[in-house]
FILOTOR-903183 format. One line per 4 residues: their letters; for each residue x, z, y of C-alpha. Coordinates in Angstrom, 2 decimals. Example, Ala and Ser with C-alpha at 12.3 -4.5 7.8 and 13.67 -1.06 7.14 Angstrom:
BEGIN
as> 12.30:7.80:-4.50  13.67:7.14:-1.06;
END
This chain:
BEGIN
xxxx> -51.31:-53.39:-35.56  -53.46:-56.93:-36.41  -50.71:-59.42:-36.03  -49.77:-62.50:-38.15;
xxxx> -49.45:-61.97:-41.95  -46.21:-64.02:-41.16  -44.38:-61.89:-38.83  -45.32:-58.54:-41.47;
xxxx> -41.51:-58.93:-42.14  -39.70:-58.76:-38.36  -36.29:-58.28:-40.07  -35.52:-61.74:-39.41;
xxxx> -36.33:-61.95:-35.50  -35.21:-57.88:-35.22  -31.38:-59.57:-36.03  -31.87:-62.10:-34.05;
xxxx> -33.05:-60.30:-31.03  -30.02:-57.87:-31.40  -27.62:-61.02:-31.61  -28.84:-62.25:-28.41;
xxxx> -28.84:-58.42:-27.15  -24.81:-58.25:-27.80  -24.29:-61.54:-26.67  -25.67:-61.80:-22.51;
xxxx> -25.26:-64.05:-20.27  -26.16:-64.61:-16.74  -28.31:-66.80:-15.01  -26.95:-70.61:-16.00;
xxxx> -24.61:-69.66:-18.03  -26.41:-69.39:-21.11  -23.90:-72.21:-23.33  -24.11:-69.33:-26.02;
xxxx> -27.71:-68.53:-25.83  -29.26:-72.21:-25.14  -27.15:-73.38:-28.20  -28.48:-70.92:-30.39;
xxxx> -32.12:-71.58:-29.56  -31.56:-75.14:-29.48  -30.02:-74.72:-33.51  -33.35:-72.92:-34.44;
xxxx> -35.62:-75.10:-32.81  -33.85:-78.12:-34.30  -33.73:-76.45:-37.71  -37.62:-75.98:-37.61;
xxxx> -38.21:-79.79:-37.11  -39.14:-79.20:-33.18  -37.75:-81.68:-30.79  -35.17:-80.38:-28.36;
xxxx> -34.38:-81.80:-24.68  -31.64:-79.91:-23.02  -29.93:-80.07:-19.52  -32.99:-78.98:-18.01;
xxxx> -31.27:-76.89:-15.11  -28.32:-76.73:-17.10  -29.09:-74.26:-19.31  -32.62:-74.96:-20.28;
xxxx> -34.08:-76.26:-22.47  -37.80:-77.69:-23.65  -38.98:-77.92:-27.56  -41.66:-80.55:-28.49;
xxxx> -44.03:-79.08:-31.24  -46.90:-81.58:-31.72  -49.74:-80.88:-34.18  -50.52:-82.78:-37.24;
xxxx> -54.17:-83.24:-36.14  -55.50:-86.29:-34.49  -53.96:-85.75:-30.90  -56.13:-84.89:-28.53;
xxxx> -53.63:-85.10:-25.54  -53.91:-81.72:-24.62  -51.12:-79.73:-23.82  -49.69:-76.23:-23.18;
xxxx> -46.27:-74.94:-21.80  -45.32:-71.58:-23.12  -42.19:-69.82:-21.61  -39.53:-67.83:-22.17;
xxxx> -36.52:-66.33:-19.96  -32.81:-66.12:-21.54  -30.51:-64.53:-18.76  -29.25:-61.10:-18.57;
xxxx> -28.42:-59.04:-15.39  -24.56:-58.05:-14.51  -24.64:-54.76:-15.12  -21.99:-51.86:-17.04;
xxxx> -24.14:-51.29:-20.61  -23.69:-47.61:-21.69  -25.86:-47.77:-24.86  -23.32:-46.85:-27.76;
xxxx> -25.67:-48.54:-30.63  -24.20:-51.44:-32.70  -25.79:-54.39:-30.66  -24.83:-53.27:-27.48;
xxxx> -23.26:-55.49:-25.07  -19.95:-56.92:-26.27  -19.26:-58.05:-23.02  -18.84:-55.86:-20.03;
xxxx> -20.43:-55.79:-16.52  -23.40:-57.99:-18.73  -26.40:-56.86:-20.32  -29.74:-57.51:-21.28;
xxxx> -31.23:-54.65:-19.08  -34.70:-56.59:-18.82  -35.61:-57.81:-22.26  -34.85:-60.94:-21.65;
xxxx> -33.81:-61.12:-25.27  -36.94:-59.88:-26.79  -38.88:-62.43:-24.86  -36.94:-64.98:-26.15;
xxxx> -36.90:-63.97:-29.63  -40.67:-63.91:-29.88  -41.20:-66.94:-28.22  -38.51:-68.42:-31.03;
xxxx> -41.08:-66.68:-33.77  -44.45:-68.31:-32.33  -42.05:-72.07:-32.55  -41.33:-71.02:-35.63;
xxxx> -44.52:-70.25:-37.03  -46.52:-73.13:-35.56  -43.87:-75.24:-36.63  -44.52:-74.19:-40.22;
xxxx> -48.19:-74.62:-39.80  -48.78:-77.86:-37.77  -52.50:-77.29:-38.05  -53.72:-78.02:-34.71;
xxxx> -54.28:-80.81:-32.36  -52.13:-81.50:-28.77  -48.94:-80.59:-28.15  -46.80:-76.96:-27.41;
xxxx> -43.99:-77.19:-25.08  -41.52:-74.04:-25.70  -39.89:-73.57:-22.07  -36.25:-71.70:-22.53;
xxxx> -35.71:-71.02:-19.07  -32.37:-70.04:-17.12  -31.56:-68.10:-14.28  -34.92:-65.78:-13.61;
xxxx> -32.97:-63.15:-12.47  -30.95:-62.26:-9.07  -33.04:-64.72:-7.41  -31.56:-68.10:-8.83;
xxxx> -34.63:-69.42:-9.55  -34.32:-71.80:-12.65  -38.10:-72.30:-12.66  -37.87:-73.80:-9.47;
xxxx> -35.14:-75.72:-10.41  -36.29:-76.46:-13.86  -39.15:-77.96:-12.09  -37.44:-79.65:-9.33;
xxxx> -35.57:-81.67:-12.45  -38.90:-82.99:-13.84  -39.96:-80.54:-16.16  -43.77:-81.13:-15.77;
xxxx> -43.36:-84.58:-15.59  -41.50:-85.08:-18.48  -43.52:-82.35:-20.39  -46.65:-82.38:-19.12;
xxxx> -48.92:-78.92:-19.24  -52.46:-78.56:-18.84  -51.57:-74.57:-18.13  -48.43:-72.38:-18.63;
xxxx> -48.20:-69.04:-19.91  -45.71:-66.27:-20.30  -45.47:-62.56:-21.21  -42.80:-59.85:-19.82;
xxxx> -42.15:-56.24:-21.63  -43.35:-53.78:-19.56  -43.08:-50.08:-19.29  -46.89:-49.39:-19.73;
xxxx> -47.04:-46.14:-22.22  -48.29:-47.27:-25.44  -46.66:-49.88:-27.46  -47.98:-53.42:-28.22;
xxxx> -51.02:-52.80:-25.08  -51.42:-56.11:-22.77  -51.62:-55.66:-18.69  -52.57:-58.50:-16.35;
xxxx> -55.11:-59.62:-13.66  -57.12:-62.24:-12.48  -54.95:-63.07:-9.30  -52.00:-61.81:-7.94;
xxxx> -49.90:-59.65:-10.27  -46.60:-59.69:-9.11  -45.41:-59.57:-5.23  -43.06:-62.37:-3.43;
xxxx> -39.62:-61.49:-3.56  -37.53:-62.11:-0.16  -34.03:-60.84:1.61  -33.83:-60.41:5.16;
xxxx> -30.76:-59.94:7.36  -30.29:-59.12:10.95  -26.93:-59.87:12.78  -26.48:-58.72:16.28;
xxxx> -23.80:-59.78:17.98  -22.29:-57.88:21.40  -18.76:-56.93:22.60  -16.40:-54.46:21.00;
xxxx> -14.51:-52.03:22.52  -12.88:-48.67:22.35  -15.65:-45.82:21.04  -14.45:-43.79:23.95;
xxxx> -15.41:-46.93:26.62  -18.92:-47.88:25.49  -19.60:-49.06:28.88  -17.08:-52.06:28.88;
xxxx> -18.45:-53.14:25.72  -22.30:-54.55:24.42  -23.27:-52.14:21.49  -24.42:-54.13:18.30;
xxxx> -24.84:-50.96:16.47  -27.22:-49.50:19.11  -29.53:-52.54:18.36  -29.05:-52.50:15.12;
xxxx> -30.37:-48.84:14.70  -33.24:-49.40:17.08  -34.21:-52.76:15.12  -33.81:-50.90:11.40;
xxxx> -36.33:-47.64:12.80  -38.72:-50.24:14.03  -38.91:-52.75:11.29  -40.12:-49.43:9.02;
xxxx> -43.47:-49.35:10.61  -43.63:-53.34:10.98  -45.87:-53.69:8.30  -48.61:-50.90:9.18;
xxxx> -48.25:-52.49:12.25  -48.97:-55.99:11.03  -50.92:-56.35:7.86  -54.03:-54.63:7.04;
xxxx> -54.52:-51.49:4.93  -56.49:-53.29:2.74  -53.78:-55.62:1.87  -50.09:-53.74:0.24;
xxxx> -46.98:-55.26:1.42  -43.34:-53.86:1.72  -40.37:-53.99:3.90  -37.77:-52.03:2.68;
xxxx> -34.23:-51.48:5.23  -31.52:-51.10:2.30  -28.18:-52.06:4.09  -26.52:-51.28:7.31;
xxxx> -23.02:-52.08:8.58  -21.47:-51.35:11.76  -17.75:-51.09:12.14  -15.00:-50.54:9.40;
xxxx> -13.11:-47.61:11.94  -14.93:-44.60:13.23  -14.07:-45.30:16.86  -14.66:-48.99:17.45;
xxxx> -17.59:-50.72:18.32  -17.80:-53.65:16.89  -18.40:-57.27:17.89  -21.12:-57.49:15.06;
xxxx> -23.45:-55.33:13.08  -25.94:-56.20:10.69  -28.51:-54.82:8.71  -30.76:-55.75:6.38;
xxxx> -33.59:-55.39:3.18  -36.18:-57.01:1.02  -39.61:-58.13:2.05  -42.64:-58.10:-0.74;
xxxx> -46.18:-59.40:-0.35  -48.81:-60.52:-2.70  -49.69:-63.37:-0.16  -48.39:-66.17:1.53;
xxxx> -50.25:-65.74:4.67  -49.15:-61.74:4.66  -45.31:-63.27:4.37  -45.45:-65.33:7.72;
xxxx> -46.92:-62.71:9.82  -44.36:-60.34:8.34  -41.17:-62.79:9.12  -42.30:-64.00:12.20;
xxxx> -42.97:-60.49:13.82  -39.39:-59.24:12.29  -37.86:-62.56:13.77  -39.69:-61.60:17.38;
xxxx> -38.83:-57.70:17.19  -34.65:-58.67:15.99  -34.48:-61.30:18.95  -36.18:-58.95:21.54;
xxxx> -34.50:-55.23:20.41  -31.46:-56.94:20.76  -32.11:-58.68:24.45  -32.82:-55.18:25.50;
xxxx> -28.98:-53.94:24.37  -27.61:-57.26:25.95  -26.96:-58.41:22.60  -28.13:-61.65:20.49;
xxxx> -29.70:-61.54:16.98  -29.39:-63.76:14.31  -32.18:-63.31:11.55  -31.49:-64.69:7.93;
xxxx> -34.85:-64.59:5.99  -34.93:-65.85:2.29  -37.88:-66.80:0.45  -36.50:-66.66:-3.10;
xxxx> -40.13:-66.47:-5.13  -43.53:-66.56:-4.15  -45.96:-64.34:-5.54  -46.94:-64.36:-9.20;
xxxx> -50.42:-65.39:-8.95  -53.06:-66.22:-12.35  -55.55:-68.56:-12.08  -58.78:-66.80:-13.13;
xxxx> -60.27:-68.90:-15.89  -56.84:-68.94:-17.89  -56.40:-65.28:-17.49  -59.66:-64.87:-19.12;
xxxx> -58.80:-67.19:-21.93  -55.24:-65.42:-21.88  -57.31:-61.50:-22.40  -59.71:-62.63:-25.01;
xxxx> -56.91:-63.92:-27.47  -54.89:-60.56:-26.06  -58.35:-59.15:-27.83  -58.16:-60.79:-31.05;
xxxx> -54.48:-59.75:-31.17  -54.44:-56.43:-30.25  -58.40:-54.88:-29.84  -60.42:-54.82:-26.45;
xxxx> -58.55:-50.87:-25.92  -55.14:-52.18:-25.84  -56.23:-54.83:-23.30  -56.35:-54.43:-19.55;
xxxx> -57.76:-56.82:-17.32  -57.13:-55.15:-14.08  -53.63:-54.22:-13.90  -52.84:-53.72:-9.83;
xxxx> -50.17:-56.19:-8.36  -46.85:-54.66:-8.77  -44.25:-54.91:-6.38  -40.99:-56.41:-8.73;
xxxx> -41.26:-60.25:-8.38  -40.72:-63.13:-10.97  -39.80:-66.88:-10.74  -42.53:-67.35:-12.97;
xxxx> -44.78:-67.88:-10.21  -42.89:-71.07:-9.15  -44.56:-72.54:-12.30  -47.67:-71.02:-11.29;
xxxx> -47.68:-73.26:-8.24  -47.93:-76.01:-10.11  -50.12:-75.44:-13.50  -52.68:-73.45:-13.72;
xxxx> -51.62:-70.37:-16.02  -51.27:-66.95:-16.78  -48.79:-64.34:-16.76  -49.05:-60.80:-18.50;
xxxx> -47.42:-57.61:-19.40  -46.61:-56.63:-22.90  -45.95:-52.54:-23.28  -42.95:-51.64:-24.39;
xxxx> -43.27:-47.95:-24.98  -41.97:-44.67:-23.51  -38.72:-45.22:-25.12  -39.67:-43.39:-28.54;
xxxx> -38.37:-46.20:-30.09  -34.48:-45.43:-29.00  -32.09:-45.50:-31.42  -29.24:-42.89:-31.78;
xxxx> -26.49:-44.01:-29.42  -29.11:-44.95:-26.76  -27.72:-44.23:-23.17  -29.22:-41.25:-20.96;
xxxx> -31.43:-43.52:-18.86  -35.51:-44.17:-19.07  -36.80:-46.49:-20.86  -37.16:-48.91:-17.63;
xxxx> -36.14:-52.17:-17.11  -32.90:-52.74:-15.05  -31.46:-49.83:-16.51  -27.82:-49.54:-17.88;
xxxx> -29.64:-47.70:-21.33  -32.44:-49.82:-21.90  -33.13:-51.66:-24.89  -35.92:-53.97:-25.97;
xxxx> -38.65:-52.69:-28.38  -38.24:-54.75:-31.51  -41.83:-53.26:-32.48  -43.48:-55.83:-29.79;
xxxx> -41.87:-59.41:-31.51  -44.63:-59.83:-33.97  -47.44:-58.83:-30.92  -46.02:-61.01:-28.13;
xxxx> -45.45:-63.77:-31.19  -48.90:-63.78:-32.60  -49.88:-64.13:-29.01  -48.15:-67.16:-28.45;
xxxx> -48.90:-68.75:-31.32  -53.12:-67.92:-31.04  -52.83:-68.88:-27.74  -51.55:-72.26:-28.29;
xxxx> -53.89:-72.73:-31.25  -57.02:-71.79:-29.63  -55.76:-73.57:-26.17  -55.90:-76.73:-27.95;
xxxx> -59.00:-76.35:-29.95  -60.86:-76.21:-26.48  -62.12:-79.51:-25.17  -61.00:-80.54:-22.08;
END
């Protein structure tokens, strides 16, 4: 594969990647993790600011050129999910109910190679801003917060990129789009409250479950019923509680799911017609409902020109046939897109495999992300590396 004479050897960042892999921690709580990427980058000659969110961290690379005052943010996420690891391989989790069941690691580790190598080079003009992000996962989003502490005003970026392992067949491919990639991520939650009673006496009571089973069968057709067939969204009913004995009705019962769209504009008609259909299902039973709806990322959506820029150094990398430019949206969601609010930028998909990379002691499970057997593909740290580091150099070669 045409990477980087420098990353020909990937022993170095293979370790390293399998340290971070037995070593997880969850969103903000990365002392372990920051510190170690803060050593490195330190070690390299790259300025380090931490306390960004906590966790986070920013390095300052700038070139040894005349500057130019351009700029690029490139970013990386360090959490790990809280889930039971049941790989069996030597850098499996050493801590349980943790692991790094979305690569988290890997991306990481090659964004630690490109600072690395471009801090061993110097030969370019502007300045690369390595974002070590907490807290992408379980919807804590440390971009947003990351930003809401200043980030682009203390760092400034002219765009932002980022890469995320994917499971997309072959090994080392790239997969992205021209607009939106990735789907908002939101939790709903319907409360109805009535009057308990005895199961036997439903008539001296107000039935919260009754509502709550009429509201969950009609919020499954909601979105046929509301965006166009042209446009893919999802509501998904996932939870449902009634009462804790099998003959009491309850005062409460709830129920509730997860809302994706690959649109603002889709997202309010969706949450305002599930707000009116709650508070009206429920009127009907006698009851009141309560609607929780949380917007905890927007949709992940590039900005054409610098997902062009983004595919033709995937090209130089990797060779046109292991580049696709017109990957559909898909539904998972990423905090990424906060950033992409604010800079212009691009975010892509970096195969992983089919899992013919799995070790002996791998678990049972597929090679998928959020899965209690998954492991990163150490085969993709010199691709997703020499990304980075073309991409910054040829970034900052372009006039402004």
């Amino acid at each position: 594969m045409p990477v980087l004479d420098a990353f020909a050897d990937t022993d170095r960042f293979r370790t390293l990647r399998r340290d971070i892999h037995a070593h997880p921690e969850l969103g903000f709580e990365e002392h372990r993790t920051s510190e170690l990427v803060a050593d490195l980058l330190a070690n390299w000659g790259i300025a380090v600011h931490r306390g960004i969110a906590g966790t986070g961290l920013v390095g300052v690379l700038r070139g040894s050129l005349p500057d130019t005052g351009k700029t690029i943010g490139l970013r990386a996420d360090m959490d790990a999910l809280p889930l039971q690891e049941v790989n069996g391989f030597a850098h499996r989790s050493r801590h349980d109910g943790r692991m790094h069941a979305c690569g988290h690691d890997g991306h990481t580790t090659m964004l630690l190679a490109a600072a690395w190598q471009l801090a061993q080079r110097r030969d370019f003009a502007g300045t690369v801003h390595f974002i070590f992000q907490p807290a992408e996962e379980m919807g804590k989003a440390g971009a947003r917060k990351m930003i809401d502490e200043g980030l682009f005003e203390r760092f400034p970026c002219d765009a932002v990129f980022a890469l995320h392992n994917f499971n997309l067949g072959r090994v080392g491919n790239f997969a992205l789009n021209h607009g939106a990639l990735m789907a908002s991520s939101n939790t709903w939650r319907i409360t109805v409250r009535g009057r308990g009673t005895h199961a036997s006496m439903p008539h001296t009571g107000l039935d919260p479950v009754g509502a709550v089973l009429e509201i969950a069968q009609a919020l499954r057709s909601l979105v046929a019923r509301t965006i166009p067939s042209t446009e893919r969204a999802l509501l998904a009913v996932t939870q449902i509680q009634g009462s804790d004995a099998p003959n009491v009705i309850p005062d409460t019962a709830w129920v509730g799911g997860t809302v994706r769209t690959f649109s603002v504009d889709a997202l309010d008609k969706i949450e305002a017609r599930l707000r009116h259909q709650a508070e009206h299902i429920a009127l009907a039973h006698e009851c009141q409902a309560e609607v929780m709806f949380r917007r905890a990322s927007p949709p992940v959506v590039n900005h054409p020109a610098e997902a062009r820029f983004a595919a033709d150094v995937m090209r130089e990398i990797v060779g046109d046939a292991m580049v696709d430019e017109d990957l559909p949206g898909v539904l998972g969601a990423e905090d990424f897109a906060h950033m992409l609010m604010e800079r212009p930028g691009c975010y892509a998909f970096l195969g992983n495999g089919d899992g013919d990379h799995r070790m002996a002691g791998h678990g049972p499970g597929p090679c998928i992300i959020h899965n209690t057997s998954f492991d990163f593909n150490d085969e993709i740290i010199p691709v997703g590396a020499s990304y980075f580091v073309r991409l910054a150099e040829r970034w900052l070669a372009t006039p402004r």
